[in-house]
C-alpha positions in Angstrom: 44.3 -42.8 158.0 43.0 -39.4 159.6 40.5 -37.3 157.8 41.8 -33.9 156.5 41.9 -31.2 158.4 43.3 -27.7 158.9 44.5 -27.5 161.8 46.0 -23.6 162.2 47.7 -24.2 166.0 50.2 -26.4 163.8 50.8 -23.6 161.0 54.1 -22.0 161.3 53.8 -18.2 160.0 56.2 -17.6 157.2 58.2 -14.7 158.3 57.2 -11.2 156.6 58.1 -7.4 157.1 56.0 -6.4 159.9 55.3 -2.9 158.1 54.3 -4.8 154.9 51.1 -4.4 153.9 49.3 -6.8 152.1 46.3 -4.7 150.9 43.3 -5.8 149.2 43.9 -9.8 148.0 41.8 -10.8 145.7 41.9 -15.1 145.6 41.1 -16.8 142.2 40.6 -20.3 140.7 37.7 -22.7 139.8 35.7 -24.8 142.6 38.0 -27.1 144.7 41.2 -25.6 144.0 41.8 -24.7 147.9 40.8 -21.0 148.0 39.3 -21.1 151.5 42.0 -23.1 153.0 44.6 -20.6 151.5 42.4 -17.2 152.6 42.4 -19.2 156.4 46.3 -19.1 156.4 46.8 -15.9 155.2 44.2 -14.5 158.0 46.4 -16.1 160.4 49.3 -14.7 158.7 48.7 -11.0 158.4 45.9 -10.7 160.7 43.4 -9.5 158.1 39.5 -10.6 158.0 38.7 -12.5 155.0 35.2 -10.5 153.2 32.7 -12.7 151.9 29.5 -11.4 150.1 27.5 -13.8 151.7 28.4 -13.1 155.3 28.0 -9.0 154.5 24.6 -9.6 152.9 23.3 -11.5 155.7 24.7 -9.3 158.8 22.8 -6.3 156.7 19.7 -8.4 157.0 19.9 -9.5 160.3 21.2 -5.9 161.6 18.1 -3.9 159.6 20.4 -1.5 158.1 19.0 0.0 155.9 20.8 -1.5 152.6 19.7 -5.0 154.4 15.9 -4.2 154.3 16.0 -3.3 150.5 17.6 -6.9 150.2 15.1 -8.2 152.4 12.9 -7.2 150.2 14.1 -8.6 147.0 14.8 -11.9 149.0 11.5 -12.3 150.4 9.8 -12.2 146.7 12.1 -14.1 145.6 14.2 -11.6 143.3 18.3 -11.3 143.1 20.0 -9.0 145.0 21.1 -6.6 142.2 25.2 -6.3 141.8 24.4 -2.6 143.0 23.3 -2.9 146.2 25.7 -5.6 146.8 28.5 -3.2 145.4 27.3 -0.2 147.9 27.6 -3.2 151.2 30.8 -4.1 150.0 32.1 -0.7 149.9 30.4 -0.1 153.5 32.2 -2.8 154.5 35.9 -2.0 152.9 35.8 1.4 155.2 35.8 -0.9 158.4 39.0 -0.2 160.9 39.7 -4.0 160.4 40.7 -3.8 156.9 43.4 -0.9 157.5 46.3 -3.4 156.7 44.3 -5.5 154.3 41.7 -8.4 153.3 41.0 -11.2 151.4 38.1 -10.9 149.2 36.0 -14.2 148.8 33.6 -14.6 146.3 34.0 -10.5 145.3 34.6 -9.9 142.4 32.5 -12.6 140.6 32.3 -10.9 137.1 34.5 -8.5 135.1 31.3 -5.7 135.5 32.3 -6.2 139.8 36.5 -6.2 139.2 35.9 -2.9 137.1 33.6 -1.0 139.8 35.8 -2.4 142.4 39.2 -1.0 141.2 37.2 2.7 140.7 36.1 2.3 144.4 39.6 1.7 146.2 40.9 4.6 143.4 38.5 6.7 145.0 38.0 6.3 149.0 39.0 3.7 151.8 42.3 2.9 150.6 44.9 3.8 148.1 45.9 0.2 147.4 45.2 -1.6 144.5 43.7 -5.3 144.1 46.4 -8.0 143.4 45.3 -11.1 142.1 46.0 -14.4 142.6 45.1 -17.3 140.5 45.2 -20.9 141.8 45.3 -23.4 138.9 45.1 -27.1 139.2 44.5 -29.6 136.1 40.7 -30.3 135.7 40.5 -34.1 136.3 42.4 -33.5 139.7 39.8 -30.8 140.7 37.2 -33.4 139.6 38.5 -36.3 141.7 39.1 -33.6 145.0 35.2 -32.8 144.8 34.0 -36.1 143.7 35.7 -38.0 145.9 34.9 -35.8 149.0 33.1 -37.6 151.8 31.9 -36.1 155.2 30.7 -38.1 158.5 27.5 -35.9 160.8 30.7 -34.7 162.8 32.4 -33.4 160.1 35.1 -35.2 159.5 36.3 -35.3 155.6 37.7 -38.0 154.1 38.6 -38.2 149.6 38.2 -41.5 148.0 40.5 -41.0 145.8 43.8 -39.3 147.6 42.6 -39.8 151.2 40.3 -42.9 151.7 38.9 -44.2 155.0 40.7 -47.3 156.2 37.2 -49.1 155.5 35.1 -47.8 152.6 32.1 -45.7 153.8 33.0 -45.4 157.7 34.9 -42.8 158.8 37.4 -43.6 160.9 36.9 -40.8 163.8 33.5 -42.5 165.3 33.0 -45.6 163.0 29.9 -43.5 161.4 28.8 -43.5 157.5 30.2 -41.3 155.5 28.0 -39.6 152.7 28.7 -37.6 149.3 26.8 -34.3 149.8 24.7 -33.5 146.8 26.5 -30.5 146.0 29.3 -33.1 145.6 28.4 -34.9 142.9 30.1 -34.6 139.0 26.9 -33.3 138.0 26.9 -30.0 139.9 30.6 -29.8 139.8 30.1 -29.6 135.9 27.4 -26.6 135.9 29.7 -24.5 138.4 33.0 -25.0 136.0 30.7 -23.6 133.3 29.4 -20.7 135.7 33.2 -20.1 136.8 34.2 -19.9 133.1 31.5 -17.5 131.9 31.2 -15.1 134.5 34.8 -15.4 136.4 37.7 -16.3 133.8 37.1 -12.3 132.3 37.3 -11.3 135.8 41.0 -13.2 135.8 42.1 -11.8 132.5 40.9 -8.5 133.8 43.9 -8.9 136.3 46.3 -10.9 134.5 46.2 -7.6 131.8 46.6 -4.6 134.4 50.0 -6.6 135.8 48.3 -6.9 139.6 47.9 -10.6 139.1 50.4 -14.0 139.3 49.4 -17.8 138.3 50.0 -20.3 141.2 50.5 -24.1 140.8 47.5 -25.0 143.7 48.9 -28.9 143.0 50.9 -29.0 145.9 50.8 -29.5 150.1 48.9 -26.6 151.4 51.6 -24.8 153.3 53.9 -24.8 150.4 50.9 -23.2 147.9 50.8 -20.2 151.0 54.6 -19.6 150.8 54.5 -19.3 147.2 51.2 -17.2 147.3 53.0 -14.7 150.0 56.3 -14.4 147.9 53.7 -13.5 145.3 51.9 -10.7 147.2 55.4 -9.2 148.2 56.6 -9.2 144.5 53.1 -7.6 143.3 52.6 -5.3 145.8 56.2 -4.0 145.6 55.7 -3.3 142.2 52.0 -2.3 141.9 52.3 0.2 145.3 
């Protein structure tokens, strides 16, 4: 059995207005339920960069601007990079030419504190479009058995015990190496960040799910059909929420 993969070259666009404009996307749903899969097909899709705090916190490091020393700062002792400073690098970054027709946000907003300061900023400057929000929902023991059974081989090949086993348990079946459960893997972990995702994130969703700018997606199904739904979605939301 071949390990999963996504393998864009053999993803087939689903057609779209070429003067539609997706906007800012905002992807939602507990650990596992495929939102980094989904933000890599609609990249491909509309042709807009996918935003991730991480990767903005560390170019402002690396690059010595000077919102990336004040975080150097706090990361060198140790300290949290307060929701402030990470606000003011996100809305650096929203005022980039490359986010003109639109973005997906990844792990932005976290909280309900970040979705409220994030629907004053785009009121104010950058752009005139609101966030729509989608939610990706799959059943909590099907989540548990995609991150549980998850095992990886040193060249990365990705293999699930449960839905997509190796052809002999524990050797991958690329290079005939072992395959391992990474710690971050394990039911343990996957436990504390459901907890995490429903005390800081779930007000976040309802935030959305409230204002209107927000749709529920079934996330339990092959990965090209969860995009076709999740791009009628964005057509019917940003039609009406324009």
């Amino acid at each position: 059995m071949l390990p999963l993969t996504l393998d864009l070259t053999n993803h087939s666009p689903a057609p779209a207005n070429e003067n539609f404009l997706p906007g800012p996307v905002l992807l939602l749903g507990a650990p596992g339920v495929g939102k980094g899969t989904q933000a890599k097909l609609l990249m491909a899709d509309y042709g807009i960069p996918q935003i991730s705090t991480g990767d903005i916190l560390r170019a402002n490091i690396s690059q010595g601007t000077p919102l990336g020393k004040q975080a150097k700062a706090l990361v060198d002792q140790g300290i949290l990079v307060s929701d402030d400073l990470v606000n003011q690098m996100v809305a650096d970054r929203l005022c980039q030419p490359d986010t003109r027709r639109g973005y997906i946000l990844d792990g932005f907003p976290r909280t309900l504190n970040q979705a409220t300061w994030l629907d004053s900023h785009l009121s104010e400057v950058c752009i005139t479009l609101p966030v729509i929000a989608i939610s990706i929902v799959v059943d909590y023991e099907q989540l548990l058995h995609r991150i549980t059974g998850r095992r990886i081989c040193p060249s990365g090949h990705i293999f699930n015990i449960y839905s997509n086993p190796p052809a002999t348990p524990g050797i991958c079946d690329g290079d005939g190496s072992p395959l391992i459960q990474r710690p971050d893997d394990s039911e343990a972990i996957f436990t504390e960040r459901m907890k995490t995702f429903q005390i800081q994130t779930a007000p976040a969703i309802e935030h959305y799910r409230k204002q209107g700018r927000f749709e529920e997606i079934d996330g339990d199904a092959p990965v090209e059909q969860v995009t076709a739904v999740i791009e009628a979605a964005l057509i019917r939301l940003r039609t009406s929420n324009s």
